[in-house]
C-alpha positions in Angstrom: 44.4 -86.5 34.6 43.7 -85.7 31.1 40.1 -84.3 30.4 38.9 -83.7 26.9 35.8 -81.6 26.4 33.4 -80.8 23.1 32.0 -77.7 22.2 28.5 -78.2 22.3 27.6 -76.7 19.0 30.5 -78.7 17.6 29.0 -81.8 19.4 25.4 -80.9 17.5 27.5 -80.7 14.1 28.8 -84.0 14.4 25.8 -85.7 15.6 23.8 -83.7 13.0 26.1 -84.5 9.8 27.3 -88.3 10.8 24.5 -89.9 12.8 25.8 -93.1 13.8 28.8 -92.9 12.7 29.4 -90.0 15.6 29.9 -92.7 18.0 32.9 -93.2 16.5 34.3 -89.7 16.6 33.4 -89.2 19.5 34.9 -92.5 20.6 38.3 -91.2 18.6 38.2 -87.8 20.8 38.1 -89.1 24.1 40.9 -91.8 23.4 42.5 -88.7 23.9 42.6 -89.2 27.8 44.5 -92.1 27.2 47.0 -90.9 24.5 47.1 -87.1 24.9 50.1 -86.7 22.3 47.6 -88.0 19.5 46.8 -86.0 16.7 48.9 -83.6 13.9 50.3 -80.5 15.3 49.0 -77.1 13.4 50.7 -74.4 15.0 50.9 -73.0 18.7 49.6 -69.3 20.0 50.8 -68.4 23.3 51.6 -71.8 24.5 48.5 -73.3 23.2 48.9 -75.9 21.0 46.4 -76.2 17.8 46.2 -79.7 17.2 43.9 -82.1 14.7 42.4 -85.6 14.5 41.7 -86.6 11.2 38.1 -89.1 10.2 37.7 -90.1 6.5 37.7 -86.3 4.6 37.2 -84.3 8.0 39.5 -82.7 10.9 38.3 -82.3 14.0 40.8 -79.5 15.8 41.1 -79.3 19.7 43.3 -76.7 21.7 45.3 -77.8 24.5 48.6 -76.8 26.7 51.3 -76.9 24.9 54.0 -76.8 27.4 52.4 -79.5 29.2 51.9 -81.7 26.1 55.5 -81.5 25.1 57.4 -81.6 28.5 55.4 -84.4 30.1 55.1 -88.2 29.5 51.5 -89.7 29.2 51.9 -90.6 33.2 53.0 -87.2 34.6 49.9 -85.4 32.8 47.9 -83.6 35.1 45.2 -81.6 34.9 45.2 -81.3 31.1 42.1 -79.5 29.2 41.9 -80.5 25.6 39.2 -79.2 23.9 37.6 -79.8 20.7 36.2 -76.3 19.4 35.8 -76.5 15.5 36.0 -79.1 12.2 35.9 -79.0 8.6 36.7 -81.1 5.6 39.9 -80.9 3.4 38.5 -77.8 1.3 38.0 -75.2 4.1 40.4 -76.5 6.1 42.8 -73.8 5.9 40.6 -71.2 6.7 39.0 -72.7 9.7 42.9 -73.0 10.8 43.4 -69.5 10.5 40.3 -68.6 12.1 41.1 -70.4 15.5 44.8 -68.8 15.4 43.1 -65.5 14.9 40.7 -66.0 17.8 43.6 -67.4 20.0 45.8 -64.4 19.4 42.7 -62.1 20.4 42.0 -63.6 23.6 45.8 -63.5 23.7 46.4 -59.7 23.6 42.9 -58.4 25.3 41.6 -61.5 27.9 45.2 -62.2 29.5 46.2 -58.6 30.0 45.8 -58.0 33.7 43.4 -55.4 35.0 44.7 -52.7 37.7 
């Protein structure tokens, strides 16, 4: 079973800057759970695939398994998290990119080291 998840401060951005009209992004995000390979890939860090869904001038980027995402067909998924964490329009779009590649590789090298 696929499950998407929303940040919560990403979920108070959207319903901040699009009123209304977040029903329809949020609508967008969870037809996710039905069509999981959805979306322009970015770029992957340690399996994790960095992922966008584009509405009018913004993205809206989620994080998912990438290994799972490529190797399986929409009914062998199980147990997938995607998770939306960040968006931004066309001009800082690059940057917001590079932030969540930069935050992945950190967790990356310190948070799946194992402890003796």
């Amino acid at each position: 079973m696929v499950q998407v998840t929303i940040l919560e401060s990403l979920k108070d951005e959207i319903l901040k800057k699009f009123k209304e009209e977040s029903k329809i992004i949020f609508r967008q995000m969870h037809s996710l759970t039905e069509n999981p390979h959805k979306g322009k890939t970015l770029g992957n860090v340690a399996g994790i695939v960095i992922k966008e869904l584009k509405y009018k001038n913004f993205r809206f980027y989620f994080i998912a398994d990438g290994f799972k995402i490529k190797i399986m067909d929409e009914s062998k998924l199980a147990d997938l998290l995607i998770r939306f964490v960040r968006m931004s329009d066309k001009k800082t779009q690059q940057k917001v990119i590079d932030e969540i590649k930069d935050i992945l590789r950190r967790i990356e090298e310190s948070g799946f080291e194992e402890s003796n």
